[in-house]
N, C-alpha and C positions, 0 to 999 in steps of 0.2 A: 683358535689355538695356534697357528699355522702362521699367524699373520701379525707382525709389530706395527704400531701405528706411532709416526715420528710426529713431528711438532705441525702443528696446523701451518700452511703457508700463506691460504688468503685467505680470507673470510667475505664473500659476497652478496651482503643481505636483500640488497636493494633485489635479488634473483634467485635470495635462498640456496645458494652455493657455499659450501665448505671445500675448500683443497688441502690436502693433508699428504704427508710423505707416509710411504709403506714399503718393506722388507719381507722378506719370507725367511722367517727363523729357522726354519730346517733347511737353508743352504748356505751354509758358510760364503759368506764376503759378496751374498744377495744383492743385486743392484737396485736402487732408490728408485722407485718410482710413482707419480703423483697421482692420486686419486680423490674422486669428486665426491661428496656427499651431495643429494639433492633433497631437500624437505620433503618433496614429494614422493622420492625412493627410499625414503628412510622408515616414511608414514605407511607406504604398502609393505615393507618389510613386518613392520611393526601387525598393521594389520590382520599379515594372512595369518603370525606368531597366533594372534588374540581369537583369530576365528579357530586354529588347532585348539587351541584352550579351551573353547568355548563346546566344540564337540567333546571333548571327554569329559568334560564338567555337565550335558547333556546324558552321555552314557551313564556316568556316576549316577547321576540323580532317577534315568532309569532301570536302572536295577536296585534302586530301594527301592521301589516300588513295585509290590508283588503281585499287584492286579490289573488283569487286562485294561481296563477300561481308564483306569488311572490314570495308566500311562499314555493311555489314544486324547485324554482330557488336558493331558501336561502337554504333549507335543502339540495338538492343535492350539493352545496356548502360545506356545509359541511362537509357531508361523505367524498368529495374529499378531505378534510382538513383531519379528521380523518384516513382516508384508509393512508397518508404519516403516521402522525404522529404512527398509529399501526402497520407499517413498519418498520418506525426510531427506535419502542420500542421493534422491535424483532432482531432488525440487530446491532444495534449502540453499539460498545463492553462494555460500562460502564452504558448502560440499561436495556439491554436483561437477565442480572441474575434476575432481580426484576419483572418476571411475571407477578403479577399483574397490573403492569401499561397496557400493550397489552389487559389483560382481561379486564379491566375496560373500556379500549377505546370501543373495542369492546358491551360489555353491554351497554354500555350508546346510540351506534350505533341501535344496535339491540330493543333497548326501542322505540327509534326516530322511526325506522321505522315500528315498531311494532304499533305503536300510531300514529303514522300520513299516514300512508298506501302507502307510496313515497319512492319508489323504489332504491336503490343505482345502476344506470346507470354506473358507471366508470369503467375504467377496471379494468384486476383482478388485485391484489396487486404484485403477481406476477412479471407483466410486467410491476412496475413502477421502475423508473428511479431513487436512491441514489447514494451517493457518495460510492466509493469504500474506506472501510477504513481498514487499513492492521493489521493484531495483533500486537501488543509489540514484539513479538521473532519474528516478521517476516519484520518489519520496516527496510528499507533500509537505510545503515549507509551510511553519508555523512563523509569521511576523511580529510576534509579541513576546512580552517575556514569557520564559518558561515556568516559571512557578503561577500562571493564571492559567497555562497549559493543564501544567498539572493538579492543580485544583479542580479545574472544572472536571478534569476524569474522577478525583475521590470525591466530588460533588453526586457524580450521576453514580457512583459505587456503592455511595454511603448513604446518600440520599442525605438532606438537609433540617435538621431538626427544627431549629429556631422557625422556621416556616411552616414545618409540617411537608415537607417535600422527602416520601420514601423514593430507598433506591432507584434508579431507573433504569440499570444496565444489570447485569449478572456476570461477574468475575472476580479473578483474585487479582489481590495487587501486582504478581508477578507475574500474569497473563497480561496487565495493562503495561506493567511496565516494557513485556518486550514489545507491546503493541506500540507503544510512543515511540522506543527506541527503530524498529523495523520500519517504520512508514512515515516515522516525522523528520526534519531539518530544520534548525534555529533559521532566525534570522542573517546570519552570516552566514548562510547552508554548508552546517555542518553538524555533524550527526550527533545528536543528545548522547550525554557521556550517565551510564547506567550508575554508576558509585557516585555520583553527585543530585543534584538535582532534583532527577525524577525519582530516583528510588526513594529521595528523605521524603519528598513533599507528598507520596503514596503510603506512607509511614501510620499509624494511628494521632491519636489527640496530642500525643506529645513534643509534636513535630510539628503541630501547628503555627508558630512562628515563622517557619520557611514557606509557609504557602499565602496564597495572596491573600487579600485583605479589604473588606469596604468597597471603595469606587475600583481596585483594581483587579478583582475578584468580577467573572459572569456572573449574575442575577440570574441562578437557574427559575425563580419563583415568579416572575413575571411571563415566563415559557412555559410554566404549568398550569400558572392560572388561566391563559390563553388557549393551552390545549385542554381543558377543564371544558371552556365556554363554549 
């Protein structure tokens, strides 16, 4: 309320920098001076807003709640929800630079339990269970087209009828799709684009035109009949 914000001066994406002029409205003839926006200061701004939010929206939903044990079953709920997601924000490669989100989870944990005296029962963080996700230099490159890529995953998903070859894997299409996109690299090593390609050719029957075909298509049925024998 305090503060006018003048015309943007530079905009530096390549470093996620914004510079902008700013005044102080409650002192007459206030001198200009330049201020930095950072993505990443904007983001824990935003952050710690969403984690106050997120404890009163916690306390709300505690007090409708008129039984003890309800309420020991809701919070402990959520720690287990928290403890992933303060995992996801130390592990996940395009999370884990921006620390404060894990601290925040954490604090907001640590408040809950501080104030409501209910225990985090779950295991340790340690021992839970993510997806493995590979670095960029370390993503395994796929030298073929991607639509025999993608094939052969709704092959082993869907398993193969005309053969008689059932599923051979257990997942949903959007488990497989982040799986292509996190750990594979075209042949030009560059990272599969999720709105095109992989997402159609994961698609049901009617998307079959986008996926491979005949001699260009794996023969998952001769790797069945082999592991059969």
């Amino acid at each position: 309320m305090s503060t006018d914000f003048g015309p943007v001066i530079k905009r530096d994406f390549q470093n996620s920098k914004i510079e902008y002029a700013v005044t102080n409205a409650l002192v007459e003839d206030s001198e200009i001076r330049v201020e930095t926006l950072t993505f990443a200061g904007h983001l824990e701004l935003k952050v710690h807003q969403q984690m106050m939010a997120a404890l009163d929206e916690i306390d709300n939903a505690l007090l409708s709640l008129d039984d003890e044990k309800r309420q020991t079953v809701y919070l402990k709920t959520i720690y287990k929800t928290m403890n992933s997601l303060i995992l996801y924000s130390k592990e996940m490669e395009y999370v884990k630079p921006y620390i404060f989100i894990s601290e925040s989870l954490q604090a907001l944990k640590a408040e809950l339990i501080d104030k409501y005296q209910v225990q985090d029962e779950a295991v340790s963080q340690k021992q839970m269970n993510i997806p493995l996700i590979i670095q960029p230099d370390k993503k395994i490159q796929w030298l073929g087209q991607t639509n025999i890529l993608t094939t052969l995953f709704f092959d082993l998903m869907n398993g193969v009828k005309a053969h008689g070859i059932p599923p051979l894997i257990k997942a949903t299409p959007k488990e497989i799709e982040l799986l292509i996109i996190d750990n594979f690299i075209d042949k030009d090593g560059q990272t599969f684009s999720l709105e095109s390609t992989v997402k159609t050719n994961l698609k049901p029957s009617k998307q079959m035109e986008k996926r491979a075909k005949n001699d260009d298509a794996i023969d998952l049925s001769n790797y069945f009949l082999k592991g059969e024998s």
